[in-house]
C-alpha positions in Angstrom: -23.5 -80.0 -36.3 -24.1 -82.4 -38.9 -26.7 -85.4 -38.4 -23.8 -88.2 -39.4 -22.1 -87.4 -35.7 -22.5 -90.4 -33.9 -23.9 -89.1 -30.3 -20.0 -90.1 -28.9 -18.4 -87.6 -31.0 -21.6 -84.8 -30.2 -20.9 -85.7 -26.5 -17.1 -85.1 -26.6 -17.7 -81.9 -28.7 -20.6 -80.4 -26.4 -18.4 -81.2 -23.3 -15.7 -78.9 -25.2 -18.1 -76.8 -26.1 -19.2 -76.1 -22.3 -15.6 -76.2 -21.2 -14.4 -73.5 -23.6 -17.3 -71.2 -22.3 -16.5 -71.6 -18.8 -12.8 -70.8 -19.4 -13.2 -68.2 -21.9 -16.4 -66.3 -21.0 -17.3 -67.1 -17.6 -13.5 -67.0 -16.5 -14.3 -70.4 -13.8 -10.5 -72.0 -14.8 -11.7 -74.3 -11.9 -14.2 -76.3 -14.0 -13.7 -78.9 -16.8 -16.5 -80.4 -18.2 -15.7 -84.2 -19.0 -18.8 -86.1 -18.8 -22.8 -85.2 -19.7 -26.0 -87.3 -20.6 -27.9 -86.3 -23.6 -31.8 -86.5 -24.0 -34.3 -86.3 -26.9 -37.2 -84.2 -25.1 -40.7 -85.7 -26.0 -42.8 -82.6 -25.3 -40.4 -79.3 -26.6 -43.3 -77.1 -25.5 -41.8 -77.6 -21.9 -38.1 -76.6 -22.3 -38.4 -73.2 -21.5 -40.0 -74.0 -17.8 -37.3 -76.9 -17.2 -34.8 -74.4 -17.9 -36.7 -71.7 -15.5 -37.0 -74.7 -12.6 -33.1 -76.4 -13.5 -31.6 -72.2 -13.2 -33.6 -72.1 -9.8 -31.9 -74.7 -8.7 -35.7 -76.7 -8.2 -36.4 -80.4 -8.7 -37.0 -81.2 -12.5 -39.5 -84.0 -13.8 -38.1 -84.7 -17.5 -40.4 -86.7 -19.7 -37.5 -88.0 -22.0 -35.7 -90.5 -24.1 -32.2 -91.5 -23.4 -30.3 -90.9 -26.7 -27.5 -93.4 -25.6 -28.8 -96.6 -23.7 -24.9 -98.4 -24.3 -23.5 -95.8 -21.0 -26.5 -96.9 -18.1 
């Protein structure tokens, strides 16, 4: 994706992104998604272990940075 995307338009085109996956791959046709928060992570080192703890379905501490601070 190119850098110029304001984070609006990389919003909408994740949430397409996601949808089209569900639909198409995971065949949910139940799902749409139509809203999502982005975050810049401050430590990548940690990714890999949020995404073990968020797929587990455990509580997640996220040392971030919103990306959009117009939506809160």
């Amino acid at each position: 994706m190119s850098k110029c995307l304001t984070i609006e338009l990389l919003e909408k085109k994740i949430c397409r992104l996601l949808s089209g996956y569900l639909y198409m791959v995971l065949k949910n046709k139940s799902v749409i998604v139509s809203s999502i928060r982005l975050w810049r992570a401050n430590n990548l080192d940690e990714l890999a272990g949020l995404d073990s703890n968020y797929t587990n379905y455990t509580s997640v501490k996220v040392d971030a940075t919103v990306l959009n601070i117009s939506k809160i």
